[in-house]
C-alpha positions as CSV (number, residue, x, y, z in Angstrom):
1,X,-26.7,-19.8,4.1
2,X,-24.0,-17.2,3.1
3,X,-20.7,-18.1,4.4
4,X,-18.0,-14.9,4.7
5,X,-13.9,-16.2,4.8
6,X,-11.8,-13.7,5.4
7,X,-8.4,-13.9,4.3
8,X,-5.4,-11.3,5.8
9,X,-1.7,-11.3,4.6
10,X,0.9,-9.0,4.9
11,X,4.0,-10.1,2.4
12,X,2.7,-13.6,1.1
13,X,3.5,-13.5,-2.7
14,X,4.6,-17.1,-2.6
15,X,1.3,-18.9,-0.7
16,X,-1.3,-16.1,-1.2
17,X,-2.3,-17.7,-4.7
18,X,-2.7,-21.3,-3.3
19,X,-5.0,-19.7,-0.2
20,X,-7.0,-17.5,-2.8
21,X,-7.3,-20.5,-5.3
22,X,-8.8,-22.9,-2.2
23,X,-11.4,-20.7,-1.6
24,X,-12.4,-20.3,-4.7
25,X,-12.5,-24.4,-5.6
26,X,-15.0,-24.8,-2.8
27,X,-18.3,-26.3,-4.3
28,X,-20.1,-24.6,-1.9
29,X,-21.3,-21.9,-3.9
30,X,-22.9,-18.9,-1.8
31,X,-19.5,-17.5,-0.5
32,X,-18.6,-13.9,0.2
33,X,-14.6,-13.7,0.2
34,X,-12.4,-10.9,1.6
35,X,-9.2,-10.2,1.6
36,X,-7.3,-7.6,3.6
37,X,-4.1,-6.9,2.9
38,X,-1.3,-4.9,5.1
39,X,-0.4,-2.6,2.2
40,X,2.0,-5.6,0.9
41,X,5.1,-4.5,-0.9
42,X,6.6,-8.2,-2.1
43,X,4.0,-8.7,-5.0
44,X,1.0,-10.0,-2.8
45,X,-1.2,-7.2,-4.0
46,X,-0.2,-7.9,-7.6
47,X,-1.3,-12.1,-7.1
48,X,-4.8,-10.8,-5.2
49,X,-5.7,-8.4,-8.6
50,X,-4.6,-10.9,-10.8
51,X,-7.9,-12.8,-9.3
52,X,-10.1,-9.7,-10.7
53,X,-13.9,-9.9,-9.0
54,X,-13.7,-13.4,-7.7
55,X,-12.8,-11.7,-4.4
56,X,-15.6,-10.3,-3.4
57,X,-13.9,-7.6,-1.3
58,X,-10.2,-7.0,-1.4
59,X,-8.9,-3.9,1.0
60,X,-5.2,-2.7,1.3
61,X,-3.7,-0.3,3.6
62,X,-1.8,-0.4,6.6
63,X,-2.9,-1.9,9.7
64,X,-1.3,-2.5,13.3
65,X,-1.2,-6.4,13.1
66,X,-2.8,-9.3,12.0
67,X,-5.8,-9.2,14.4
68,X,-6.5,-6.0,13.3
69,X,-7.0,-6.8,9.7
70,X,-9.1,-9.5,11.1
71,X,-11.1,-7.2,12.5
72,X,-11.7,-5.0,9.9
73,X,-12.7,-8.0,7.7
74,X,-15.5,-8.8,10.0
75,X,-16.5,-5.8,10.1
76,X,-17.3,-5.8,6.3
77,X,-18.7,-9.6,6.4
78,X,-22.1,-9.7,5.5
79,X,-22.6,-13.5,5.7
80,X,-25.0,-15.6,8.0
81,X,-21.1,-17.2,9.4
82,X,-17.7,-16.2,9.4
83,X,-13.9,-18.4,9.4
84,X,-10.5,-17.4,8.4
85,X,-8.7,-18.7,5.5
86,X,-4.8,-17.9,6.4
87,X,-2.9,-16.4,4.0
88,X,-0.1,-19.5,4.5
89,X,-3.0,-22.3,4.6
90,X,-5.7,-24.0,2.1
91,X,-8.7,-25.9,2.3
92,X,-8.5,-30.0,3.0
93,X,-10.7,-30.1,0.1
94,X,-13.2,-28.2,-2.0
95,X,-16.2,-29.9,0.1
96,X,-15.1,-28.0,3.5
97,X,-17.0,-25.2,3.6
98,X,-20.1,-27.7,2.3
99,X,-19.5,-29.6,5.5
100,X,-19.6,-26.4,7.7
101,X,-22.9,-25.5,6.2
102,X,-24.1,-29.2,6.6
103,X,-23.3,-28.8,10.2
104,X,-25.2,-25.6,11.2
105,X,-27.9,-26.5,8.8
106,X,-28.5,-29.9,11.4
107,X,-29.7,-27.7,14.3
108,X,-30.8,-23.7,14.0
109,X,-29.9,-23.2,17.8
110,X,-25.8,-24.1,16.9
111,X,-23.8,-20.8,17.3
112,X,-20.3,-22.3,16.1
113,X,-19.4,-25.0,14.0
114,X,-15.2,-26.7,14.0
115,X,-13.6,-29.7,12.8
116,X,-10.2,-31.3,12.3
117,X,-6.7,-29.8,10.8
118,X,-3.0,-30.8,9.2
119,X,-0.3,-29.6,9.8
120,X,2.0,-30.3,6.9
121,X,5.9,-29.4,5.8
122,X,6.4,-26.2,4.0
123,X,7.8,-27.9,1.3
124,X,6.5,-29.7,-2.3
125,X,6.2,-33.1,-0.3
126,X,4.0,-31.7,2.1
127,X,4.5,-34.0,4.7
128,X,2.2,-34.7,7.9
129,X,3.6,-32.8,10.8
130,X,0.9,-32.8,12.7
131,X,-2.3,-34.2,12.9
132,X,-5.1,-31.5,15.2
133,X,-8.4,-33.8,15.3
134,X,-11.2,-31.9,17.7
135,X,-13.0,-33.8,18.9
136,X,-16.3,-33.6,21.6
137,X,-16.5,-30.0,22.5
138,X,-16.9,-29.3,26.3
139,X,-16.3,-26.6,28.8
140,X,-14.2,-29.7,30.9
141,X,-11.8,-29.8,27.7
142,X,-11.2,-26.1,27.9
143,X,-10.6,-25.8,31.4
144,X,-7.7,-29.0,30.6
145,X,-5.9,-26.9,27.7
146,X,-7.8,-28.1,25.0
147,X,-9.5,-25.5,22.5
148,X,-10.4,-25.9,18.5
149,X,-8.3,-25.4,16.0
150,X,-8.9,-21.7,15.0
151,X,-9.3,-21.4,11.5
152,X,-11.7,-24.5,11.5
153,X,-13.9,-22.2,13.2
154,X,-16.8,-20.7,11.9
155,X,-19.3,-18.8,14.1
156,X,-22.9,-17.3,13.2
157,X,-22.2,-13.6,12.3
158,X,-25.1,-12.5,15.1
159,X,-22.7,-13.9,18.0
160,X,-19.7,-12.3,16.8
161,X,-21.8,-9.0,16.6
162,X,-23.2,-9.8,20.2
163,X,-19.5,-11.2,22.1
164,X,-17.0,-8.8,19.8
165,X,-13.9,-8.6,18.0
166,X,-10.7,-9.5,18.7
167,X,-9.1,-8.4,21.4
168,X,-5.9,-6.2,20.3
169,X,-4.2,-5.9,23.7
170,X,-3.0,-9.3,23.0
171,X,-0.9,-9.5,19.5
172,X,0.2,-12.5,19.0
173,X,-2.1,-15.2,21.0
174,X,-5.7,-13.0,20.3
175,X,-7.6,-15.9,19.0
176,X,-6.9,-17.9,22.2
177,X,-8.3,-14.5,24.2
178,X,-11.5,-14.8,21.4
179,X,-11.9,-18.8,21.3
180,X,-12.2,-18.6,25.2
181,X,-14.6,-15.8,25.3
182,X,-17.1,-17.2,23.2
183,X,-16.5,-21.0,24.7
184,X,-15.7,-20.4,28.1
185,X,-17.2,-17.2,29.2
186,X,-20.0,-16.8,27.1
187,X,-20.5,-20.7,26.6
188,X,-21.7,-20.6,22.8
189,X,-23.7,-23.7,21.5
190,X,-20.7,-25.4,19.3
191,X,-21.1,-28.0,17.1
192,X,-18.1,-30.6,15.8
193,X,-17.6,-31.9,12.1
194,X,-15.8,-34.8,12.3
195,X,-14.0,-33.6,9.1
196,X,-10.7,-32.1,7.6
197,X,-11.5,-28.6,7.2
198,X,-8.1,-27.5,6.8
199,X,-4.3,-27.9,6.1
200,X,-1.7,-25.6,7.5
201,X,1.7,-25.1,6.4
202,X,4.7,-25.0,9.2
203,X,6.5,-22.0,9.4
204,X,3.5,-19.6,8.9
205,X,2.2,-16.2,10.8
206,X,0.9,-19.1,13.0
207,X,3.7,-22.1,13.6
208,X,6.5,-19.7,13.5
209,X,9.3,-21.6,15.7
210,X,10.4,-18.1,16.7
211,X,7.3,-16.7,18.4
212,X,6.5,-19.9,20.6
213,X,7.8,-18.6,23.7
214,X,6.0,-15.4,23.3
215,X,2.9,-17.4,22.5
216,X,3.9,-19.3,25.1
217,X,3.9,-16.0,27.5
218,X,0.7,-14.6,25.9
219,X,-1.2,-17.4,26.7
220,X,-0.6,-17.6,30.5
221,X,-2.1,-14.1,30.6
222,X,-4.9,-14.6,28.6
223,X,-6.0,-17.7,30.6
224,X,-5.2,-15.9,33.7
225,X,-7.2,-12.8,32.4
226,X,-10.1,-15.7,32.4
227,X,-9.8,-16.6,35.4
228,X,-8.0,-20.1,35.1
229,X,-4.9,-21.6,36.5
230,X,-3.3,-20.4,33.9
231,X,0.2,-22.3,34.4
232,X,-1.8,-25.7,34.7
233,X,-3.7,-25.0,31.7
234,X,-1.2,-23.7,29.5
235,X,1.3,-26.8,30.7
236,X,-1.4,-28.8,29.7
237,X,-2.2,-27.5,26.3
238,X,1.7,-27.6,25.7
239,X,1.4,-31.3,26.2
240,X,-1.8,-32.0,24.4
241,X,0.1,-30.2,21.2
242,X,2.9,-33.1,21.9
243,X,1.2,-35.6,21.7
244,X,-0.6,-34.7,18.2
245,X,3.2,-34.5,17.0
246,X,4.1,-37.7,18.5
247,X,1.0,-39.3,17.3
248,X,0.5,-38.3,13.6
């Protein structure tokens, strides 16, 4: 089974390395890496050649947003399953992408494998912050605020083809908007690895104190645009999130 990550930065000299680096330590080995980068002007694109042809695909030019460069990394993914490595995140370990494989590998008719996540400080020490364990997947969870942990997902490149990119309307919150379409409207066949697949640094493109009540906004429309009650659920999720804080 060929796995594709897809890494995207924009101005991530000082974590690009680490993100490259856990990719490339996985002992998993058939894995097609690509990087897209924003057209970086901080050094990023000088730490991604320094990695020569152990990317296997490394594009830079402007783009309008992360999502974007997402999407143009899926549309050059040529693996059987695709996940995100986050330019400010790393791999648990180098068995990860090993235990996503395991995991599809159980049952042919799975669609999506996820697993569990760390949130740690954005300092040497790397302190817990906050523990994301996933748990049972079901449609009941989603419709209480709950979703996976996005870049511990990794979804059969056929489905992604057949249910679509991100959605760029929304520009800060689009992986809620994609996670829900392929859970809740088009009710994929996930599967759950009871495993740390990843460990995410605070103060990233994604736990960015400064964009949480824009999140915060974004996500009310995007479960409304689902058809939800959109200020239950989100209240909900908000408090879910709390208690993996309170709880680590």
């Amino acid at each position: 089974m060929r796995i594709s990550v897809i890494t995207v930065c924009y101005n991530r000299k000082a974590t690009m390395a680490k993100a490259i680096q856990s990719v490339l330590d996985q002992d998993y080995e058939n894995i097609e890496y690509i990087v897209i980068d924003g057209n970086s002007t901080d050094g990023t694109q000088e730490v991604i050649r320094s990695f020569g042809n152990q990317i296997t695909t490394y594009v830079s030019e402007p783009d309008k947003g992360m999502y974007d460069a997402i999407n143009k990394g899926i549309a050059l993914a040529t693996g059987d399953a695709i996940g995100l490595m986050h330019s400010d995140d790393e791999f648990y370990d180098h068995t990860a992408i090993s235990k996503i494989v395991a995991q599809f590998e159980k049952d042919s008719t799975i669609e999506g494998v996820y697993g569990d996540g760390v949130y740690v400080s954005n300092d040497a020490e790397e302190r817990l912050i906050r523990n994301r364990i996933g748990g049972a997947f079901s449609i009941d969870r989603i419709k209480s605020g709950w979703l996976p942990l996005h870049p511990t997902v990794y979804l059969k490149k056929a489905v992604v083809d057949q249910y679509g990119l991100y959605n760029l309307d929304f520009k800060i919150a689009s992986d809620t908007e994609f996670l829900l379409r392929y859970l809740y409207k088009y009710k994929i066949k996930m599967s759950y690895v009871n495993q740390y697949i990843v460990k995410m640094r605070m103060g990233g493109m994604s736990t960015d104190a400064q964009r949480a009540f824009e999140v915060l906004k974004e996500d009310y429309n995007i479960y409304k645009y689902h058809g939800l009650s959109a200020l239950r659920v989100v209240a909900q999720k908000k408090s879910l999130a709390l208690k993996q804080y309170i709880l680590r």
